[in-house]
C-alpha positions in Angstrom: 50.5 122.6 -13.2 53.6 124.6 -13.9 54.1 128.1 -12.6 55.7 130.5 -15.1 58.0 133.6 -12.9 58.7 137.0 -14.2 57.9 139.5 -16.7 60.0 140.1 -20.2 60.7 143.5 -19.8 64.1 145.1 -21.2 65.3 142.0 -22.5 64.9 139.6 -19.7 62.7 137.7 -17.4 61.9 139.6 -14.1 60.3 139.1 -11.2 56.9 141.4 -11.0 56.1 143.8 -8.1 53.5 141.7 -6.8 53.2 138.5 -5.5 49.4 138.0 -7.0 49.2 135.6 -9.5 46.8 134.2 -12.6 45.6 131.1 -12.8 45.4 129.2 -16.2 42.6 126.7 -16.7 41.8 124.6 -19.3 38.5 125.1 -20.9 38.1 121.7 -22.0 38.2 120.0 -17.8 38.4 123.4 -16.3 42.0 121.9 -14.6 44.5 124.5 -13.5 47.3 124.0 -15.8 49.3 127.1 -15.0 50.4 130.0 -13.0 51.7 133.3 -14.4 52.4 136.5 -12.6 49.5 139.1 -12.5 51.7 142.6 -13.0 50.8 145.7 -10.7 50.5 149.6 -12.5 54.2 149.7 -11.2 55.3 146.5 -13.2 53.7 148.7 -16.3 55.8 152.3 -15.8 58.6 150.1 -15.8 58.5 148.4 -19.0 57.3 151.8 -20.4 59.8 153.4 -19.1 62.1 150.4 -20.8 60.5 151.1 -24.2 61.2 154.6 -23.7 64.8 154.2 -23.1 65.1 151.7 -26.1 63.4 154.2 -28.4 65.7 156.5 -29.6 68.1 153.4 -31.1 65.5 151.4 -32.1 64.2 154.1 -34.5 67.1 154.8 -35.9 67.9 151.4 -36.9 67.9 151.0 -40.8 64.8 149.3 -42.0 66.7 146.1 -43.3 68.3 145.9 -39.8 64.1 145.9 -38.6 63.4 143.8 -41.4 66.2 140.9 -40.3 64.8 140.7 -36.8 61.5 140.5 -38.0 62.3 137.4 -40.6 64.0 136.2 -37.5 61.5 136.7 -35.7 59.1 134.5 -38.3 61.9 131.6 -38.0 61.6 131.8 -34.4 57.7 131.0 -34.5 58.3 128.4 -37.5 60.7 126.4 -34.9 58.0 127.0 -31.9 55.3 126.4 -34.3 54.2 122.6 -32.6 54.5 123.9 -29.0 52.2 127.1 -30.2 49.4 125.0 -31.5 49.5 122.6 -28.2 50.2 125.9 -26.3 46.9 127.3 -27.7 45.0 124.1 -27.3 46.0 123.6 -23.3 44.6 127.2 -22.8 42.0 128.5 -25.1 40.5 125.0 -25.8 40.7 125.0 -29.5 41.3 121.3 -31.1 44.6 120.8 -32.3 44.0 120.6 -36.2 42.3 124.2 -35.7 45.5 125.3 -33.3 48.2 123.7 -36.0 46.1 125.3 -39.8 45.0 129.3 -37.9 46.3 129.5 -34.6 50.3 128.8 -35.1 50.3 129.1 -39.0 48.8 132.7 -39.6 50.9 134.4 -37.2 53.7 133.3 -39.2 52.5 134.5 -42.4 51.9 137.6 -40.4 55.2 138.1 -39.4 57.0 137.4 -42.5 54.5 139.6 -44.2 56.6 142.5 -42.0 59.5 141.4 -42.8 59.4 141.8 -46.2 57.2 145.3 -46.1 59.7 146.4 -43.2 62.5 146.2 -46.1 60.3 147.6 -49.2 58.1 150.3 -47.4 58.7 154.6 -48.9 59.8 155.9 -45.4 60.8 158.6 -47.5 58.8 160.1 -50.2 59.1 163.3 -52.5 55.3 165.5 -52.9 56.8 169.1 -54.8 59.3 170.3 -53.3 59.0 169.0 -49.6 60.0 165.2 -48.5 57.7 163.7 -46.9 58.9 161.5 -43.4 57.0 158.8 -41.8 58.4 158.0 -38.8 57.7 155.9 -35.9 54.7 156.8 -33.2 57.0 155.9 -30.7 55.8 154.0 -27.3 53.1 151.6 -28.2 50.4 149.9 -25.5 49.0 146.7 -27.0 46.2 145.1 -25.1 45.3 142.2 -26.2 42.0 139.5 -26.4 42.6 135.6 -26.2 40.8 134.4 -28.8 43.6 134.5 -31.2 46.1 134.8 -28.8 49.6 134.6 -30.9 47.8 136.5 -33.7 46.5 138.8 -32.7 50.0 139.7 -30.9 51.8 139.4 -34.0 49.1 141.6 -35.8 50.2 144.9 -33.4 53.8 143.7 -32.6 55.2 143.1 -36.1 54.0 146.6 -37.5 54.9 148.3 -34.3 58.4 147.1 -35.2 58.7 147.2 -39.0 58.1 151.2 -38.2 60.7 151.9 -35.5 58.5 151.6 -32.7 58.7 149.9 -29.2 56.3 147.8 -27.6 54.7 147.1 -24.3 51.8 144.2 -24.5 49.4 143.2 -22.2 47.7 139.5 -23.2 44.5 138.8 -22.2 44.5 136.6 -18.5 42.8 133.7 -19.8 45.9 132.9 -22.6 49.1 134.3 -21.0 51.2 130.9 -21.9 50.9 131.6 -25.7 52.2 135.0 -25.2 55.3 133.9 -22.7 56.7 131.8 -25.9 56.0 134.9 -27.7 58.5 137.0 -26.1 61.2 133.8 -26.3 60.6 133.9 -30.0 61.3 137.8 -29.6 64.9 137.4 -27.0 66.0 134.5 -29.4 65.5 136.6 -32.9 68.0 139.2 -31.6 65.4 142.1 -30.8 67.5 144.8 -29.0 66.5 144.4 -25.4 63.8 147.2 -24.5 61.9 147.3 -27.9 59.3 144.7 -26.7 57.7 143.9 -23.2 55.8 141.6 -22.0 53.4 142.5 -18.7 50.6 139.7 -18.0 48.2 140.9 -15.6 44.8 142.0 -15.7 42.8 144.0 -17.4 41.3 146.0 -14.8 45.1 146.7 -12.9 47.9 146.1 -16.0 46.0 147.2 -18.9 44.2 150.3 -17.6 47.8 151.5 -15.9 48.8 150.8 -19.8 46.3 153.2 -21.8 46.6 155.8 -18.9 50.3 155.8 -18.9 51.8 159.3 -20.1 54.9 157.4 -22.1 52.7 155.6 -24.1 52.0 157.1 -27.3 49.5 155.0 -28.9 47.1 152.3 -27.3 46.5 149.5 -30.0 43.6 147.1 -28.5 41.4 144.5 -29.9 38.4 143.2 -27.6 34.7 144.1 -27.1 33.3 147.5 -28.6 32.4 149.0 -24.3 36.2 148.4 -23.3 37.0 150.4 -26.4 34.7 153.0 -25.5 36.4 153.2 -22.5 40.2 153.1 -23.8 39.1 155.8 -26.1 37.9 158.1 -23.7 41.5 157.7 -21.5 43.2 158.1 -24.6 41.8 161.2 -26.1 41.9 162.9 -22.3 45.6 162.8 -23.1 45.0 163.3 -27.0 46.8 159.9 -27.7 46.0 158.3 -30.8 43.8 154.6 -30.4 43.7 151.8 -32.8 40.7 150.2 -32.1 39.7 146.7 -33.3 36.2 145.9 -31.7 32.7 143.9 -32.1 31.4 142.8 -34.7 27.4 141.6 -35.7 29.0 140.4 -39.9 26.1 139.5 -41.9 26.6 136.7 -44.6 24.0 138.0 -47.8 23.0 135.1 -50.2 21.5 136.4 -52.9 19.0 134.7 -54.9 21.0 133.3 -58.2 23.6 131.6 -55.4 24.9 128.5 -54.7 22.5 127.7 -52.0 24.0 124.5 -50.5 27.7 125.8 -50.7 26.9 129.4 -49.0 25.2 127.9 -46.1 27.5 125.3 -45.8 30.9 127.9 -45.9 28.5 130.4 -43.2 28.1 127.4 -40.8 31.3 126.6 -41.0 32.7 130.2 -40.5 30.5 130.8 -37.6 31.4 127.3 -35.8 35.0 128.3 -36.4 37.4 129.2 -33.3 33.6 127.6 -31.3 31.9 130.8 -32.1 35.2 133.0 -30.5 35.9 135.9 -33.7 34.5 138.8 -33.7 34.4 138.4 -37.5 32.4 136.0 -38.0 29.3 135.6 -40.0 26.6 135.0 -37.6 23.8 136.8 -39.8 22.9 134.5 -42.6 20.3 136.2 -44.9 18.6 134.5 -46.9 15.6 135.7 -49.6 12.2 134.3 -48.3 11.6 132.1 -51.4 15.0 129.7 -50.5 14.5 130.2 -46.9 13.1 127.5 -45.5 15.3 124.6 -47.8 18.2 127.4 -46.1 17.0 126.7 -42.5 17.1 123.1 -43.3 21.0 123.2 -45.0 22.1 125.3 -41.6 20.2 122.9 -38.9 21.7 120.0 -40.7 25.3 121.7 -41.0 25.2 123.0 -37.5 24.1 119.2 -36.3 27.9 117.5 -37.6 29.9 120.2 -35.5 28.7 118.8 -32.5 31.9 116.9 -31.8 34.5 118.9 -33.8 34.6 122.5 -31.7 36.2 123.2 -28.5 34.8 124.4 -25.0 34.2 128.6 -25.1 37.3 130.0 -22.9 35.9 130.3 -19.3 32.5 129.6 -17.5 31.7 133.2 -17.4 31.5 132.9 -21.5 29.6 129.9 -21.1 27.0 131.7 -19.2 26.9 134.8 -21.6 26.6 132.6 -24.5 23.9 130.3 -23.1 22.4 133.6 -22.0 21.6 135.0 -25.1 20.5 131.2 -26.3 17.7 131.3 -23.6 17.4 135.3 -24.7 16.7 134.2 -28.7 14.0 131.7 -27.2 12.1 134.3 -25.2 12.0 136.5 -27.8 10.5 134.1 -30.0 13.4 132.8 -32.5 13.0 129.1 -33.8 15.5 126.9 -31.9 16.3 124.7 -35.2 20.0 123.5 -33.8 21.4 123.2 -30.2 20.4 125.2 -27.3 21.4 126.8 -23.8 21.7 122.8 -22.3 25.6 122.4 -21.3 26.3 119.0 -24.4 28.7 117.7 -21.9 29.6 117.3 -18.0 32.9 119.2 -17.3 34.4 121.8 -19.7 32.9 125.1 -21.2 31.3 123.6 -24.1 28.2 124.9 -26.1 26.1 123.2 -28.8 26.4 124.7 -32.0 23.1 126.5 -32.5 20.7 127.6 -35.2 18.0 130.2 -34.6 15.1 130.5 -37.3 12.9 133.3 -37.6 14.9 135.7 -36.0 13.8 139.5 -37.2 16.5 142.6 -37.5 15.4 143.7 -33.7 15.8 140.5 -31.8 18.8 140.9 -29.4 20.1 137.8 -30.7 20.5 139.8 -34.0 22.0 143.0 -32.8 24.2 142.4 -30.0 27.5 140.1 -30.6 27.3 137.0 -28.8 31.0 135.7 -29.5 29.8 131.9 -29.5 28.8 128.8 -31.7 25.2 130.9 -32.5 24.1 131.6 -36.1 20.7 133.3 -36.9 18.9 133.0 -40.0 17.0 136.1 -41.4 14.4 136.6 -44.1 14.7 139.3 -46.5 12.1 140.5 -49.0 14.6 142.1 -52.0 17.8 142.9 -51.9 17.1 146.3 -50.4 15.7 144.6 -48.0 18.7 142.7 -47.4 20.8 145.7 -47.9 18.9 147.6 -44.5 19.2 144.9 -42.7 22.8 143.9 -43.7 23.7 147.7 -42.5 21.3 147.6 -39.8 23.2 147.2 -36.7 25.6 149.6 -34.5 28.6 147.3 -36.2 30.6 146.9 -39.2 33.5 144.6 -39.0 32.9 142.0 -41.9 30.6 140.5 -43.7 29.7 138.1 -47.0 28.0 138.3 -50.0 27.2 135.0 -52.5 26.0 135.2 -56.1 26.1 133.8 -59.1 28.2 136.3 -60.9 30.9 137.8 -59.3 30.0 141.6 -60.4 26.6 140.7 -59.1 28.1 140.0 -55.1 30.9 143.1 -55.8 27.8 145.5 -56.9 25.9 144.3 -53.2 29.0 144.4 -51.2 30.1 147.8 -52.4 26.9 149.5 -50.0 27.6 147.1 -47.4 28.9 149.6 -44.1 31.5 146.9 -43.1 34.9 147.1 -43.4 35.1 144.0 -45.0 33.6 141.7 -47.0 34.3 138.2 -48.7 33.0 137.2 -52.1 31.7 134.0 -52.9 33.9 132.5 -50.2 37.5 134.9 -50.5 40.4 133.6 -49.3 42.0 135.3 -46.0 44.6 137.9 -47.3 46.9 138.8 -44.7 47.8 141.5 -46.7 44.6 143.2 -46.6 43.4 145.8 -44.5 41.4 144.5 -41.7 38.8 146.8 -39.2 36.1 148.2 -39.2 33.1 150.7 -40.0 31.0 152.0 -37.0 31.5 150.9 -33.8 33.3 148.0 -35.1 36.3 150.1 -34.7 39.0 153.1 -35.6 42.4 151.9 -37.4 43.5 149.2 -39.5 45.4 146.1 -39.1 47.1 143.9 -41.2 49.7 145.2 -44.2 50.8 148.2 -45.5 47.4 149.9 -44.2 48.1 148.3 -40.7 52.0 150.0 -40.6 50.6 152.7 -41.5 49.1 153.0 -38.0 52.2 153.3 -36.1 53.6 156.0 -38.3 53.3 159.5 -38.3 54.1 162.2 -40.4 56.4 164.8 -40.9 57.2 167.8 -44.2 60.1 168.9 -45.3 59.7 172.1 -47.6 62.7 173.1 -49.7 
């Protein structure tokens, strides 16, 4: 077990307010492997009050000078990029091969993605005769979840950055070590000292005092759709602008003329991905009743070689909401075809990958987010059928559609209320906007759409 002192605030590692401390456990053997300090409301006004300071120099830097730290900033993470996977597989629990391709790689990509858009981005543009500014939000709060821990870091920093903006973050408690080599990716690539912070603590203390706080100018969080609500309301008390990534219930549509055995073999695997852990995921499979059954059969059998290959979910308390809503899709009459609520092994957090039949649009198990290795299989009559069901739930995050022709999926997928949706099995873009319809979300992430969010506007008329 290694204890980690201090906060990164203003450029440098110090010691927190408080003496109270987080414990980091392993998911896989539930063993302690860590300590890192668990920062007070007064830990937070001080690394606000750093960002504030750092402000005014930081957004007048040049946006190649922004750009260079950022590209820095990406070789930084390429040099850390082994201790980042095994960093992420000590405390989250994913397998390494998973930690190494998503975990480690994408935030990279991420990162350099800024980079370049930092250097290329109209700051400055001419509409008649005014010039239009965008310029930095100014103080940023980003809160955020551990199931992609680096990237979803890199998602809020990088942006915040590219525009002029500084930065205080608040990781999630249960994968603080991944963000800690965060910040020595930041000191090393030269960031001014100031223009991001690091505050671990929890979310209840450190990452309420963040969203109340009156230097902060916008709140960027990702996490469940009630602690949204909640950040929302805070933030529009003090008319501060959110960007909100939330919940998600994604439904994966195979249409009839599809590939059968390759869209239920892609679903499975996108909902077994991460164990279960992305609020993206596909865990609606909808399939028309005439392919249905060979469908439940493809899924069950899918599901069945995963057994061995994810990780542990990322605390017991996730173990017991998971298995929860297993022992809920049972009660409410869903065909168990995969898995189950029973624990597949003695010590760690693990849960079968599991396959629910028969579900209907109003079972719990197919309206509420579950955020574990759980897929459920729905029937639909036509595709309007498919259509109110795809769109029938308080979410819209993502989503899949599968046909035989391309047009065919786009035409579906265009009256899909999601805010995105992959077509025959699309490649990640990290390019593309990413967030959601509903109560899936408010904001962007990702791109020129996700810089976007830390800008604001300004006229010239001449």
């Amino acid at each position: 077990m290694k204890a980690h002192d201090g906060l990164y605030i203003d450029g440098a590692w110090r010691p927190a307010e408080s003496r109270d401390e987080i414990e980091v456990v392993n998911p896989a053997d539930e063993q302690v492997i860590a300590r890192v300090p668990a920062g007070s409301a007064l830990d937070v006004d001080t690394a606000v009050r750093a960002a504030r300071a750092a402000l005014p120099a930081w957004a007048a830097t040049p946006p190649a000078e922004r750009a260079a730290r950022l590209a820095a900033l990406r070789d930084a993470l390429v040099a850390r990029k082994d201790e980042i996977a095994e960093t992420v597989t000590a405390e989250l629990g994913s397998p390494l091969p998973f930690s190494q391709a998503v975990h480690a790689a994408v935030p990279i990509a991420v990162a350099g993605s800024y980079a370049e858009l930092a250097a290329s981005h109209p700051f400055e543009e001419k509409v008649g005769n005014s010039t239009v500014l965008h310029e930095p939000i100014g103080v940023v709060g980003a809160i955020t979840p551990w199931n992609y821990p680096l990237h979803q870091i890199v998602a809020k920093v990088a942006p915040a950055l590219a525009a002029g903006c500084t930065i205080v973050v608040k990781p999630a408690e249960n994968t603080p070590l991944t963000a800690r080599l965060f910040a020595e990716a930041v000191h090393e690539s030269g960031v001014p000292g100031g223009v991001f912070n690091l505050v671990t603590g929890l979310g209840p203390v450190a990452g309420q005092a963040l969203a109340e706080h009156p230097g902060v100018d916008l709140v960027s969080f990702t996490g469940s759709t009630a602690v949204g609500r909640r950040i929302g309301a805070v933030a529009g008390a003090a008319v501060k602008k959110v960007a909100l990534e939330l919940g998600g219930k994604s439904a994966n549509v195979i249409l009839p003329s599809a590939d059968l055995a390759k869209a239920v073999n892609v679903g499975v695997a996108n909902v077994m991905s991460n164990s279960g852990q992305t609020c993206s995921a596909w865990t609606r499979m909808l399939v028309h009743r005439d392919r249905y059954a060979e469908a439940v059969e493809l899924a069950a059998t899918a599901a069945a070689k995963y057994g061995d290959r994810i990780g542990p979910l990322v605390s017991a308390r996730q173990q017991d909401r998971v298995r929860g809503y297993i022992e809920k899709g049972i009660a409410e009459g869903a065909r168990l075809v995969a898995g189950g609520p029973e624990s597949p092994r003695e010590r760690g957090w693990f849960v079968s990958p599991t396959v629910f039949a028969d579900v209907t649009p109003d079972m719990t198990i197919a309206q509420e987010e579950i955020f574990g290795p759980v897929l459920s299989v729905l029937r639909y009559d036509d595709e309007e059928d498919a259509l109110r069901i795809a769109n029938g739930t308080v979410y819209g995050l993502a989503g899949a559609v599968w046909a035989a022709e391309e047009a065919e999926a786009v035409a579906f997928a265009r009256r899909m209320d999601t805010g995105q949706v992959d077509i025959n099995g699309g490649r990640f873009n990290p390019l593309a906007p990413f967030g959601g319809y509903k109560q899936s979300g408010v904001g962007r992430e990702l791109g020129a759409h996700g810089l976007a969010e830390y800008l604001q506007t300004k006229s010239l008329q001449f």
